[in-house]
TORLOLUM-790556 format. One record per residue (C-alpha): residue number from 1; residue in one letter; x, y, z. Coordinates in steps of 0.25 Angstrom, whole numbers. Layout:
! TORLOLUM-790556
{NUM,'A',{X,Y,Z}}
...
This chain:
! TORLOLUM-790556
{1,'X',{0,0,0}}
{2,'X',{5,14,-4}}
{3,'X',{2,25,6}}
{4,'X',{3,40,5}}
{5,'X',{5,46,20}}
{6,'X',{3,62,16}}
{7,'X',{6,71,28}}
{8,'X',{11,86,27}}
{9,'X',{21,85,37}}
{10,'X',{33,74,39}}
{11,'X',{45,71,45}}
{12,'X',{54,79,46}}
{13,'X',{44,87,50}}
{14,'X',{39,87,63}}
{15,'X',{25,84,66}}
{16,'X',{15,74,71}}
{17,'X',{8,72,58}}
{18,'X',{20,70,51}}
{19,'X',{26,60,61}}
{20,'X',{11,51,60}}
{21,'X',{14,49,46}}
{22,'X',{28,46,48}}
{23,'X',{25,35,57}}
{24,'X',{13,29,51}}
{25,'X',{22,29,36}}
{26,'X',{32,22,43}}
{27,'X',{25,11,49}}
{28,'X',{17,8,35}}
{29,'X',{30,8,28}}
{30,'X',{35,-2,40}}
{31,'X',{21,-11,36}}
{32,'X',{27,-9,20}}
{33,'X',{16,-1,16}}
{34,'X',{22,10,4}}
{35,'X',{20,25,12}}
{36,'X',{24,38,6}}
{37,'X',{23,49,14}}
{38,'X',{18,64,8}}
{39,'X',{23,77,13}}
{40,'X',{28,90,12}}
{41,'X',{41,94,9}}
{42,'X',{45,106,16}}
{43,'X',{55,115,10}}
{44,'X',{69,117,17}}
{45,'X',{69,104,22}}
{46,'X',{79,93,19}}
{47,'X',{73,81,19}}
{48,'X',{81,70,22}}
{49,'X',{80,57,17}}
{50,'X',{69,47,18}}
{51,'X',{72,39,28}}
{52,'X',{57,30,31}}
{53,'X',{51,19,24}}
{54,'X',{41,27,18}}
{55,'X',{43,37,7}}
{56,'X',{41,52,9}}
{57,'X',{36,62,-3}}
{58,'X',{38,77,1}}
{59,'X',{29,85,-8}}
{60,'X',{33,99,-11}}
{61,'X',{22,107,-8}}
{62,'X',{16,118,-19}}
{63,'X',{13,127,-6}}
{64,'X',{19,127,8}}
{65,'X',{13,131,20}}
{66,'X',{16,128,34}}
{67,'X',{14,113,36}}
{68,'X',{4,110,24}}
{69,'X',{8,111,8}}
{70,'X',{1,110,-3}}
{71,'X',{5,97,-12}}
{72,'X',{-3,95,-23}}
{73,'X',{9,85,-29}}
{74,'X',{3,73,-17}}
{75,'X',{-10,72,-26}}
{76,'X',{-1,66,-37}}
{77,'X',{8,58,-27}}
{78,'X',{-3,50,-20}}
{79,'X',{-7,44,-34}}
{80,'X',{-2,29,-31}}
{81,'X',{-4,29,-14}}
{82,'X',{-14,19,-9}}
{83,'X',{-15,27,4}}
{84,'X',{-16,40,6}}
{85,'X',{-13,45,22}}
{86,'X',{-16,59,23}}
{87,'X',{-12,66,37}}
{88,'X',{-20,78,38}}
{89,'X',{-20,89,39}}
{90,'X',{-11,91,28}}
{91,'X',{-15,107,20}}
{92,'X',{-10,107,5}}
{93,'X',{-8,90,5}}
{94,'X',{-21,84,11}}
{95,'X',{-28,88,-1}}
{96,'X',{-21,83,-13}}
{97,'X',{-24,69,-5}}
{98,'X',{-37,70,-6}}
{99,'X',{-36,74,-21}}
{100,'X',{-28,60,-23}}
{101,'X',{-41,55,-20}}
{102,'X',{-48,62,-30}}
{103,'X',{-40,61,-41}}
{104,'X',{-34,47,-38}}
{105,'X',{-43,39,-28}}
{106,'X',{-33,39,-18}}
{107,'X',{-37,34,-3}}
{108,'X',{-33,42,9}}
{109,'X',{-34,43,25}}
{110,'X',{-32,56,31}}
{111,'X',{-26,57,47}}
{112,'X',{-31,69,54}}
{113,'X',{-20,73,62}}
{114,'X',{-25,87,66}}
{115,'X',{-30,101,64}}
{116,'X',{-22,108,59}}
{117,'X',{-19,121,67}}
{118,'X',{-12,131,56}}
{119,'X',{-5,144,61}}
{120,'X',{-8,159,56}}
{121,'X',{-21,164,49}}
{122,'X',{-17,159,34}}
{123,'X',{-14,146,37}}
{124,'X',{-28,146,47}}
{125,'X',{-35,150,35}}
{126,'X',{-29,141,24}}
{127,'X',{-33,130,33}}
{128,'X',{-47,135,35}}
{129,'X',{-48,134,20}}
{130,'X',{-41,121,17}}
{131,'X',{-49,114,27}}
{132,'X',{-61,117,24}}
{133,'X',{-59,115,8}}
{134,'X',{-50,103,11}}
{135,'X',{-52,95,24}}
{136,'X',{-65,89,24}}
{137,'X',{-62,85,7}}
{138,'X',{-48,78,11}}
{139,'X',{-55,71,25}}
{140,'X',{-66,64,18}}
{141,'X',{-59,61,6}}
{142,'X',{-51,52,16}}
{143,'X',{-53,37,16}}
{144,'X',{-52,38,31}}
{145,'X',{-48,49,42}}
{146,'X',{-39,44,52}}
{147,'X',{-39,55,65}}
{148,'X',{-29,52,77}}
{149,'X',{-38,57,86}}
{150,'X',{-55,53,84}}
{151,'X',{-58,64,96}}
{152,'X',{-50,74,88}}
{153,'X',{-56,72,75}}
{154,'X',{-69,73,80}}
{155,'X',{-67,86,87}}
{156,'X',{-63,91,73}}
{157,'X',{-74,100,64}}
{158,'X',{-68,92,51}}
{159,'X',{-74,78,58}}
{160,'X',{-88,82,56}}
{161,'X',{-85,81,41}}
{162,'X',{-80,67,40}}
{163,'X',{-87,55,43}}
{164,'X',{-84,46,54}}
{165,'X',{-81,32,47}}
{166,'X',{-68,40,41}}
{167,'X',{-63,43,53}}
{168,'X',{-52,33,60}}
{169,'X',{-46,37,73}}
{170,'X',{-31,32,73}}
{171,'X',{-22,37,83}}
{172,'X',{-7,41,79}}
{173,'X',{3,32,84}}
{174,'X',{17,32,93}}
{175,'X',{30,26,88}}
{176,'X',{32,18,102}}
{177,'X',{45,15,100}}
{178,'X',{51,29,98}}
{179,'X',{41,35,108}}
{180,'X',{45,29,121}}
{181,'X',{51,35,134}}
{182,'X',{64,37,131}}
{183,'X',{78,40,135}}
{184,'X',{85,55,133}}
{185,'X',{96,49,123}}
{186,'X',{91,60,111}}
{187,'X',{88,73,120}}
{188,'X',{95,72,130}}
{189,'X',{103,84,127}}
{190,'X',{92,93,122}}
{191,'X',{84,92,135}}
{192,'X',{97,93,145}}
{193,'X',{93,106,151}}
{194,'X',{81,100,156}}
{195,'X',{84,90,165}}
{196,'X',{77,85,174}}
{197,'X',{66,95,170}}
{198,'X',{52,90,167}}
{199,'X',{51,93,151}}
{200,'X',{39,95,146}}
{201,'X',{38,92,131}}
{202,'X',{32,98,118}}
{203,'X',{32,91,106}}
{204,'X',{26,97,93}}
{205,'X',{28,107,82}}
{206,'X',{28,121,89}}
{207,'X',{15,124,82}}
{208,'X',{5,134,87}}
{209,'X',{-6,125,88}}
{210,'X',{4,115,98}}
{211,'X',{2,125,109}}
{212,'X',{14,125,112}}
{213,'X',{14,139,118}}
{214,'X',{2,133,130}}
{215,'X',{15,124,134}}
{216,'X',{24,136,134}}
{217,'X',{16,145,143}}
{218,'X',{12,133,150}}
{219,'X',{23,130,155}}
{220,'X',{26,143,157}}
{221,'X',{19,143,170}}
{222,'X',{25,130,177}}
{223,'X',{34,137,188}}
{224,'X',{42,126,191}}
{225,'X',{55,122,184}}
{226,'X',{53,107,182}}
{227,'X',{49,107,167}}
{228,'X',{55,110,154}}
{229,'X',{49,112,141}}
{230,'X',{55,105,129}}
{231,'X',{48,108,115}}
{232,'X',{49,98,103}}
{233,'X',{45,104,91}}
{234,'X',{49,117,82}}
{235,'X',{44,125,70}}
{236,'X',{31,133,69}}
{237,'X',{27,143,83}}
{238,'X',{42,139,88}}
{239,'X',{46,153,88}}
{240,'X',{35,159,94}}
{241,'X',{36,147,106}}
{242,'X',{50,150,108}}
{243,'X',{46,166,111}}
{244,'X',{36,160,120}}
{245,'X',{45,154,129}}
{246,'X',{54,163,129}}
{247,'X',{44,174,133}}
{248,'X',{41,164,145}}
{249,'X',{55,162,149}}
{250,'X',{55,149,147}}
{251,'X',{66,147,139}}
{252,'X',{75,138,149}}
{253,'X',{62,131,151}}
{254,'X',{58,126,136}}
{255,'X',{66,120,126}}
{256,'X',{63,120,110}}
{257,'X',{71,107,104}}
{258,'X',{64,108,90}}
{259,'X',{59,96,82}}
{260,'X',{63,81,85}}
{261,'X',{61,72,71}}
{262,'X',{67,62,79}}
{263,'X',{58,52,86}}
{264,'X',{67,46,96}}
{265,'X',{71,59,100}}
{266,'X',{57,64,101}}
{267,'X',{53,53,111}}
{268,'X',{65,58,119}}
{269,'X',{59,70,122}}
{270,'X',{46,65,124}}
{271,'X',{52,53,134}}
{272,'X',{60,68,140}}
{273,'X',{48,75,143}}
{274,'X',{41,76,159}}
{275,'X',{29,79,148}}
{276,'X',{24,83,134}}
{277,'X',{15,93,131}}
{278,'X',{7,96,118}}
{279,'X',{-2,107,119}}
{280,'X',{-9,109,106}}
{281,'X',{-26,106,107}}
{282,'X',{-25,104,92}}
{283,'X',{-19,90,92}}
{284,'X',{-25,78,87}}
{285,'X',{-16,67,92}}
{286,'X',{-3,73,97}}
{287,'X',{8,63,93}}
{288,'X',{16,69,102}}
{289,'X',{8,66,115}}
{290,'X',{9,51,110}}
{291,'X',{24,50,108}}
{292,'X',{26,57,122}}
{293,'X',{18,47,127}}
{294,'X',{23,37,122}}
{295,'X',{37,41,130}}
{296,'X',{30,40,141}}
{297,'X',{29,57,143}}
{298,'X',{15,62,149}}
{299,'X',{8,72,139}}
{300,'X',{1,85,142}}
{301,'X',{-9,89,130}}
{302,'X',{-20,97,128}}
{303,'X',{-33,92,129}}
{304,'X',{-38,96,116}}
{305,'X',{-28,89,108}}
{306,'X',{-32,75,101}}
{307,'X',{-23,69,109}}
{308,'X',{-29,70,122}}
{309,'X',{-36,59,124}}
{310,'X',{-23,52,123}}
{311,'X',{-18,58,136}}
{312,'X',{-22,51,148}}
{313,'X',{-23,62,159}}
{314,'X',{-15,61,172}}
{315,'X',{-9,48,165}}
{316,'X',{-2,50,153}}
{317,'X',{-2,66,151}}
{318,'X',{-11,78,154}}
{319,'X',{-21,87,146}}
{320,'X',{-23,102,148}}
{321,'X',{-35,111,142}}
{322,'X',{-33,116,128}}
{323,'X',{-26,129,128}}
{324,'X',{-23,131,141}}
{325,'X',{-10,134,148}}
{326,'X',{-15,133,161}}
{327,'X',{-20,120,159}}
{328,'X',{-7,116,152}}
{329,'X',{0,122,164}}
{330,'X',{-8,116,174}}
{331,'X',{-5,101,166}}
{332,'X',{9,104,165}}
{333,'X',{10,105,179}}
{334,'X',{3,92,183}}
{335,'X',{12,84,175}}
{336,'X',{25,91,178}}
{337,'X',{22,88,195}}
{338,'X',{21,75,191}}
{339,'X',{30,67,198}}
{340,'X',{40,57,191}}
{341,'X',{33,46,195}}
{342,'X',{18,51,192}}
{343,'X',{27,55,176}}
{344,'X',{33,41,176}}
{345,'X',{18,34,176}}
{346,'X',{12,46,166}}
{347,'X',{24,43,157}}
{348,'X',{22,27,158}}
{349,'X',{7,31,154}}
{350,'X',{10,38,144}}
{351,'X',{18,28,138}}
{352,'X',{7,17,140}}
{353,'X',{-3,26,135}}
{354,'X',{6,28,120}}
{355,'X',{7,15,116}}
{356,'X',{-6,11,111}}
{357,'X',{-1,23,101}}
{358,'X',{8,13,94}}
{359,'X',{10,15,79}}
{360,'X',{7,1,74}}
{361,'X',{-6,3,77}}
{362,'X',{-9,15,71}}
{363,'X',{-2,9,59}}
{364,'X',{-12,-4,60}}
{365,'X',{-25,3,60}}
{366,'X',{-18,15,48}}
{367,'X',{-16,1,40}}
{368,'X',{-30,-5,42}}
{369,'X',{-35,9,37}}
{370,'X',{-27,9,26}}
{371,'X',{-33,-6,22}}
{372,'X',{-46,0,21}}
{373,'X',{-46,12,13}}
């Protein structure tokens, strides 16, 4: 079987999206299957050579903006795929898969990952357009709809419009092996000035709507001296956060360490951290949370993000209401006075409470579909 994985954004480029289709082209290659994978190129970027089983195409896009591109070329390229895997949202590449359906009877699924959350008034308003021209076309046109989240879905306006027996919940998945409490043998250095600190972690693009800020002035407000903050993640608002810490004089207090393509490493910081804490309320599943609990680290999430309802409160992490610092504040304080033993046994949990995440069965129940379209 030949399957097309489409997706706008793709190792090396950092991103949760990017990083499920990854994972989920690689274990199809392992089980033989013939996967190509559909992305953007993005100018000023070497790309080094291909190193996975599978084969990567980097379409050069007519138009560029932000993170979308507008790829008319993929139409033609999809021609010969039994399977087409659309990760959505994807502006200026989402369409020309549901033309390959028009013009060539080819089958599709889409994953809905998330909302997407653009920045700036232009952006806003191009969305607004696209979406309502485009979304509701590209979602039935799909074969099926796989959501990470059912509850998420359905708290969406764009749910109302698709019919139910499309719709297949199927939760992403956690590489076990590489997520695991581990030892400090990658990060020892980085992290040396906060020994024997509590380091709360952050792990994400430094988009706006990750809420990193709520974290910042959060934190802000702890008057002890027992934590640190250690950022994962660059690009986007990272200038505007840096200015915000240093206008709270927390500069000794929080560290930026940029992006981390490496997965080993990754877990290092998560295995690191006292806590990790992901703000946003516009999540859908938060692969983030899941690795971090699958290194045994407690999470702190909102309680409007998708990934909620896999936090088991006072056990395996703690929820805070959407928005506000306070609340965030007022969790981040119950988990630091935790004790060492009382953070052993929420770590334990946490790891316990990951593994029925594993990616073999996400990548059962992704072939059954694929059988039956």
């Amino acid at each position: 079987m030949k399957i097309a994985q489409v997706v706008s954004t793709f190792s090396p480029h950092f991103g949760g999206m990017g990083m499920v289709c990854e994972e989920e082209s690689d274990n199809l290659a392992e089980r033989e299957y013939d996967v190509t994978v559909f992305t953007l190129r993005y100018p000023q970027v070497n790309y080094s050579a291909n190193l996975f089983l599978f084969e990567i195409e980097r379409l050069v896009p007519w138009l560029k903006f932000g993170d979308a591109g507008l790829v008319p070329q993929l139409t033609r390229c999809l021609r010969d795929f039994d399977v087409i895997h659309l990760h959505y949202p994807f502006y200026g590449g989402a369409e020309w898969v549901w033309l390959a359906k028009v013009f060539y009877g080819k089958k599709y699924i889409v994953t809905y990952h998330m909302v997407a959350s653009p920045s700036g008034f232009i952006k806003r308003f191009v969305k607004k357009i696209y979406d309502w021209f485009w979304e509701k076309r590209i979602l039935l046109g799909a074969e099926k709809i796989l959501v990470v989240d059912r509850e998420y879905w359905e708290n969406l306006q764009i749910s109302k419009s698709i019919p139910s027996e499309k719709v297949i919940e199927l939760s992403n998945g956690v590489n076990l092996k590489i997520f695991q409490p581990r030892t400090l043998d990658l990060i020892r250095n980085e992290i040396a000035e906060f020994q024997n600190k509590k380091i709360i972690l952050f792990v994400g693009n430094l988009l706006p709507l990750k809420r990193l800020d709520l974290l910042i002035k959060a934190l802000a407000k702890i008057d002890t001296d027992d934590w640190r903050l250690v950022i994962v993640g660059g690009g986007y608002a990272e200038a505007e956060y840096r200015r915000l810490v240093q206008t709270l004089g927390l500069e000794q207090k929080i560290k930026f360490v940029g992006y981390c393509f490496d997965r080993v490493r990754l877990a290092e910081y998560f295995s690191a951290a006292w806590a990790t804490v992901l703000p946003t309320d516009n999540e859908s599943f938060s692969l983030a949370a899941l690795e971090s609990l699958a290194c045994g680290t407690p999470v702190i999430l909102s309680a409007g993000s998708g990934g909620a309802n896999r936090i088991v409160v006072g056990e395996t992490g703690l929820l805070f209401a959407p928005g506000s610092v306070d609340d965030l504040y007022n969790r981040l304080n119950q988990l630091l006075n935790l004790s060492v033993e009382e953070r052993k046994k929420w770590g334990e949990n946490s790891r316990q409470s990951a593994l029925k995440y594993d990616w073999g069965k996400h990548l059962n129940r992704l072939e059954e579909i694929y059988g039956v379209i």
